[in-house]
N, C-alpha and C positions, 0 to 999 in steps of 0.2 A: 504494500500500500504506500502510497506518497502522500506525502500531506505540504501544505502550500501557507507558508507563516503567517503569509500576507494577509493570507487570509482566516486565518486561527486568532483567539482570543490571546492576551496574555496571560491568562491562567492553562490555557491547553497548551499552549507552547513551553511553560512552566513543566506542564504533565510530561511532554511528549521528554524534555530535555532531562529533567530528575529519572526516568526512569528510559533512555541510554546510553545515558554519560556517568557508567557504573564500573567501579567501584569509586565513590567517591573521598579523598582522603578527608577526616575531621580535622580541623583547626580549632583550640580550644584557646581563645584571645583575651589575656589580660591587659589591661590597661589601666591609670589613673586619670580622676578630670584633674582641674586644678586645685582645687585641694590638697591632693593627695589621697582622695577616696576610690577604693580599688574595685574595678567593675567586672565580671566573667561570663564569655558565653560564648558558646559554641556556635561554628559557622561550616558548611561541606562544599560551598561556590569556594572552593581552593586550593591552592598548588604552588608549586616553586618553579620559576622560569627563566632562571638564569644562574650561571655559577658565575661569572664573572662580568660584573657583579653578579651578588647572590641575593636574588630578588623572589620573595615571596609575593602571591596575589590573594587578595583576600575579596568578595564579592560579598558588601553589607547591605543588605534589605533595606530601603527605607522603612520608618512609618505607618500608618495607613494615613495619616495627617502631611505626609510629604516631607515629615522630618528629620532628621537622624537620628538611628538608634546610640543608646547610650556609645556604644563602640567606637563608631564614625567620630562623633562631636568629640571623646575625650584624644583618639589619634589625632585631631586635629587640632587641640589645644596644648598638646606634650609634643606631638612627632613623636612617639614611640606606641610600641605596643612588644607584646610575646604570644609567640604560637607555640600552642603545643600539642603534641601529639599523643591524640587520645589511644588506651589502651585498653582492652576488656576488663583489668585491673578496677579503672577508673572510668568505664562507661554510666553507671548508675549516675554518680556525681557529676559528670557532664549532663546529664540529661537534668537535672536538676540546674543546673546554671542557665537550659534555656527555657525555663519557666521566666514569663513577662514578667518580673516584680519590678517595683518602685524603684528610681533611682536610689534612694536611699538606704533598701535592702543589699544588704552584702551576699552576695551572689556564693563565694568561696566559705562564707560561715554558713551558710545553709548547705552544703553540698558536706560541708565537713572536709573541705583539703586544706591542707598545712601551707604554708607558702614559706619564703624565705626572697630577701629584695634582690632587685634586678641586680646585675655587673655592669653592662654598661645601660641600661636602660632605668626608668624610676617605675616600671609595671613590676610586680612581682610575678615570682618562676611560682610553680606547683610543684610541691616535693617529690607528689607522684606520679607524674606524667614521664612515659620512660625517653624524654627530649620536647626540650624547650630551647626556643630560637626567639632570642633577642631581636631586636629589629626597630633600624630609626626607619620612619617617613620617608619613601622617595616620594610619592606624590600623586595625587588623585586623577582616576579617569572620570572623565563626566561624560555620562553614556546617554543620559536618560533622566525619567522619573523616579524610577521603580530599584533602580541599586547603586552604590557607587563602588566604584573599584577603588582597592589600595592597593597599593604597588610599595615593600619594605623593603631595605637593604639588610639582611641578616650582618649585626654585628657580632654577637657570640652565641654559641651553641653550648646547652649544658644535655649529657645524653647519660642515663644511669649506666653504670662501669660493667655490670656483665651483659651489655649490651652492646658496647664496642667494643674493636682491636684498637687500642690505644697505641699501634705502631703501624698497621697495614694501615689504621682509619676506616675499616670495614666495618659497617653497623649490621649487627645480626638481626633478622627478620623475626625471630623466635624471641629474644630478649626484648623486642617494643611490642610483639604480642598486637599491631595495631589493629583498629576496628575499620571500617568504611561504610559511607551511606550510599542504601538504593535506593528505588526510588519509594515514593508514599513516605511508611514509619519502617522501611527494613532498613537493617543491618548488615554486616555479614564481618567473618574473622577472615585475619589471612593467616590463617595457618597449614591451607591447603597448598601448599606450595609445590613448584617444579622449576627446574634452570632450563632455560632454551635459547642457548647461547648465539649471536648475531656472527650471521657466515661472510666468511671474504667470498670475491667473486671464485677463488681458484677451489673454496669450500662447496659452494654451491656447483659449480662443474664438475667436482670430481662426484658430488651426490648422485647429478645426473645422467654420469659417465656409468653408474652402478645400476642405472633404470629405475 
């Protein structure tokens, strides 16, 4: 079947994209406003798109009032924020950070996670999250009504120790345990895992040299 944007709602196009642009990775984003009051909640419009620089993208919902969520307005009053990388460990407590409560409400004291303050950032890390990525502000996409993109420069990475090779730099897919969003309210683990390594051309020939 095909389907034609142009002419779909933005709630069905919503539909159509949450459920085939799967698996999708969580980003669990701390930040402060100017205060100093510390905000949480989880976001799945995200990914990482570049290593040099090492630019995360984060895609925050407005509103329904055309506002910015808590997230948006406090990245743009610090340039900072922290993603982290939700774990089946730490799934339940995410899901509680995206509960709409009042700005007021501490989003990490109701979830029950521990934090400890940023290195180079003023968001605090989550003790539990097995990798947290620091991150200044590179700068906003204006797309639309309906979401804005962030675009961060990862300044430090904290990754729990039996989770990396702290010489190779290899991060173990089993030690972050991570979760991903489908579409609707599913889930899914990656623990199903397999290697299916990227062939040179004289790889791919000799495969086909075998029939």
């Amino acid at each position: 079947m095909g389907f034609d944007f142009a002419a779909l709602t933005p709630r069905d196009r919503y539909k159509i994209l949450i459920g085939t642009v799967i698996p999708r990775p969580i980003a669990l984003v701390t930040t402060v406003d100017r205060t100093g009051r510390a905000n949480a909640a989880p976001f799945s419009f995200f990914n990482c798109l570049s290593a040099d620089p090492a630019i995360l993208a984060l895609g925050v919902e407005f509103r329904s009032d055309g506002s910015s969520k808590d997230t948006g307005r406090n990245i743009r009053d610090t340039g900072a924020f922290t993603v982290h990388i939700v774990s089946d460990a730490i799934m339940d407590a995410m899901n509680v950070c995206a509960v709409p409560f009042a700005p007021e409400i501490d989003e990490l004291a109701e979830a029950g996670l521990a934090t400890a303050p940023g290195t180079s950032v003023p968001s605090p890390r989550i003790l539990a999250a097995p990798a947290a990525l620091e991150c200044r502000l590179h700068s906003f996409l204006d797309i639309g009504s309906s979401r804005e993109i962030i675009l961060g420069e990862v300044l430090h990475v904290h990754i729990h120790a039996d989770a990396v090779d702290p010489v190779r730099l290899h991060v173990d897919h089993r030690g972050m345990d991570a979760i991903g969003r489908m579409g609707g309210h599913g889930y899914a683990r990656t623990r199903d895992y397999f290697d299916l390594p990227t062939m040179s051309v004289a790889d791919y020939a000799a495969r086909q040299a075998k029939g």
